[in-house]
Steps between C-alpha positions, in 0.01 A plus 500: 500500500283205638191537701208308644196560215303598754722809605618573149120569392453718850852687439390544067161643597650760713719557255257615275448869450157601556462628143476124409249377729286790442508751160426861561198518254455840488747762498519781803421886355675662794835345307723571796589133519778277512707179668306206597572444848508172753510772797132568550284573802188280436215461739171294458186700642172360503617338192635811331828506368717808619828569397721767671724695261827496619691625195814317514681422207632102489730342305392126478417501134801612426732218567466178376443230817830328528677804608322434836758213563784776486327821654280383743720369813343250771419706832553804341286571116643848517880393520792612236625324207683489247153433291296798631517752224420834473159709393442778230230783533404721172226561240392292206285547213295272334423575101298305300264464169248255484382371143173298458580147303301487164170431534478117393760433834319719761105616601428853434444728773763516671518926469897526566672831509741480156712805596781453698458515911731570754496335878707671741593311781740434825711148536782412679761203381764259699787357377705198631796283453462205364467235761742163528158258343343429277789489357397512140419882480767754380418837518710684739212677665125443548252805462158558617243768406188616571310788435157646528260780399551801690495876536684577808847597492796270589493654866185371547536138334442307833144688486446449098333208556218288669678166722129406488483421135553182375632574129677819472778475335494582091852354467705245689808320392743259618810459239548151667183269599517151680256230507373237718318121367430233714561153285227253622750187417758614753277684735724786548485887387770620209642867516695686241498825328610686161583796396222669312715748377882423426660808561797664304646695771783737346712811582291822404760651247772670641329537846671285764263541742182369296388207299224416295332171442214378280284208424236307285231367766426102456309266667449265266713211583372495838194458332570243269714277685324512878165414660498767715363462838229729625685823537801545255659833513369663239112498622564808665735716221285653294376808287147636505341771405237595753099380389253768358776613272336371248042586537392229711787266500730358767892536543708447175691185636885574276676237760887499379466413138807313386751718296400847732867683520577569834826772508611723816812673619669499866779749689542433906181718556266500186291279280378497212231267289356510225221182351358497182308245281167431291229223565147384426385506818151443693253635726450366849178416680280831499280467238721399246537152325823365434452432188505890433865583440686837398852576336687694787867713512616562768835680628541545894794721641611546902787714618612396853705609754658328821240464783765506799222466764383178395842322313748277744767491179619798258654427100844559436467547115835479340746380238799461690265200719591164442101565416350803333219456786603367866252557824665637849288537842413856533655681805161687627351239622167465286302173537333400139087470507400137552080484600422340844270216316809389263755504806282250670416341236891435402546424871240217519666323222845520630371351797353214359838393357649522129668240282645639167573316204 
């Protein structure tokens, strides 16, 4: 897709979670927390920044940007397709062990816990067809997750969390992220994507009605062979582990370390995932120096089921499909979540005119 540089820079900043313009340094004790939201009430007082909570869940980070050419229809953002996807709602854990580094590789002090901890937490997960382009990528699905620290019960996941705060979730993950670079010698913006994870998607034993599918996640030959633009897809799937977990330290920044297995199951109204890896990993801005680094496991587990309120397509999981995964509309009527700031957004660019490539 080609744009003026001027309105590709204006489109990439907005673009850009507000986790990357700004690091939570510090972590929040209440711990009733969770998706980063574009949907907040801001007002400018005197000076004073106030944000009003408004507690709705969004679902920007969770698919990667082209998909806005296929779901996002001129005059109407909120329109059907065949693109939309649908939305899981469950409980996830996040387990992990975190091993200092021998001494000669890190500073001493940094007074982690060495017994296994547990994070419980809420997320929700989409997952899509594969769109027409790019037309390189060949999983049959894309999947989305992310999940954050939380007490409440499932009932009350629209409430678990503050739309206020900036970096909330603990885990986000796209199995397929795209990628934008504007080359100087043709003065024109490149697009493409790849799939982080290549999924094996197979029948679930003798159960027609369920498949399983798994994955190694890899980035690195989007990393080796691009100069990625300013916001790649990746800069916003990550792993953390929230700061003062370790005396006077800030977040343990995991990222998606190549090689993390990424494995899940699916029927028509349940899913299942299940990520697991290890990594030296470092701290963020609170304190810490990044030159301090720990040895970190880390296994994180969600069990879903099918948010009808919120999904415009259901899953029709089974082997006798010309695919083991296909996408219908739903019949009641729902209308996915799309945030008011990425709707106009979308609908400024389309406005100004595309040109693929």
């Amino acid at each position: 897709m080609l744009l003026c540089q001027p309105i590709v820079l204006f489109f990439a900043f907005l673009s850009i979670p507000a986790r990357v313009l700004s690091r939570r340094g510090s972590s929040d004790s209440s711990s009733d927390s969770g998706t980063s939201s574009d949907d907040d009430s801001s007002l400018s007082s005197g000076g004073t920044y106030v944000c009003s909570d408004d507690h709705k869940l969004t679902t920007t980070g969770l698919q990667p940007f082209y998909y806005s050419n296929y779901t996002i229809v001129a005059g109407d953002p909120g329109a059907y397709t065949d693109w939309n996807g649908l939305y899981f709602q469950g409980e996830a854990s996040f387990d992990y062990v975190i091993r200092d580094l021998p001494t000669n590789n890190t500073y001493l002090g940094t007074n982690c816990p060495k017994d296994r901890r547990s994070i419980r937490m809420l997320g929700i997960a989409w997952v899509g067809p594969r769109t027409p382009t790019p037309s390189d990528l060949h999983n049959p699905f894309t999947l989305g997750f992310q999940a954050w620290q939380s007490d409440n019960s499932i009932a009350n996941i629209t409430y678990s969390y503050s739309s206020c705060d900036t970096d909330v979730n603990l885990v986000q993950l796209k199995t397929t992220v795209d990628w934008r670079e504007y080359v100087h010698e043709t003065n024109r913006n490149v697009e493409g994507a790849i799939d982080a994870v290549v999924l094996n998607v197979t029948q679930a034993g003798n159960n027609n009605y369920k498949v399983q599918f798994e994955g190694v996640y890899d980035v690195s030959s989007l990393r080796s062979a691009q100069t990625i633009f300013a916001s790649d897809g990746t800069h916003n799937d990550q792993i953390y582990i929230p700061a003062e977990t370790c005396s006077m330290m800030g977040d343990i920044l995991i990222g998606w370390p190549s090689g993390t297995m990424i494995n899940g199951t699916m029927t028509n109204n349940t899913l299942t995932l299940s990520i697991s890896g290890t990594t030296i990993a470092g701290f963020g801005d609170l304190y810490g120096s990044r030159d301090e680094q720990v040895n970190v496991t880390f296994s994180i587990a969600f069990i879903g089921t099918y948010d009808s309120a919120n999904s415009s397509q259901v899953l029709q999981v089974g082997a006798s499909n010309q695919s083991l995964v296909s996408f219908v509309k739903a019949t009641g009527g729902a209308v996915a979540w799309a945030s008011p700031r990425r709707l106009l957004t979308l609908s400024l660019v389309m406005a100004t005119g595309m040109v693929y490539i």
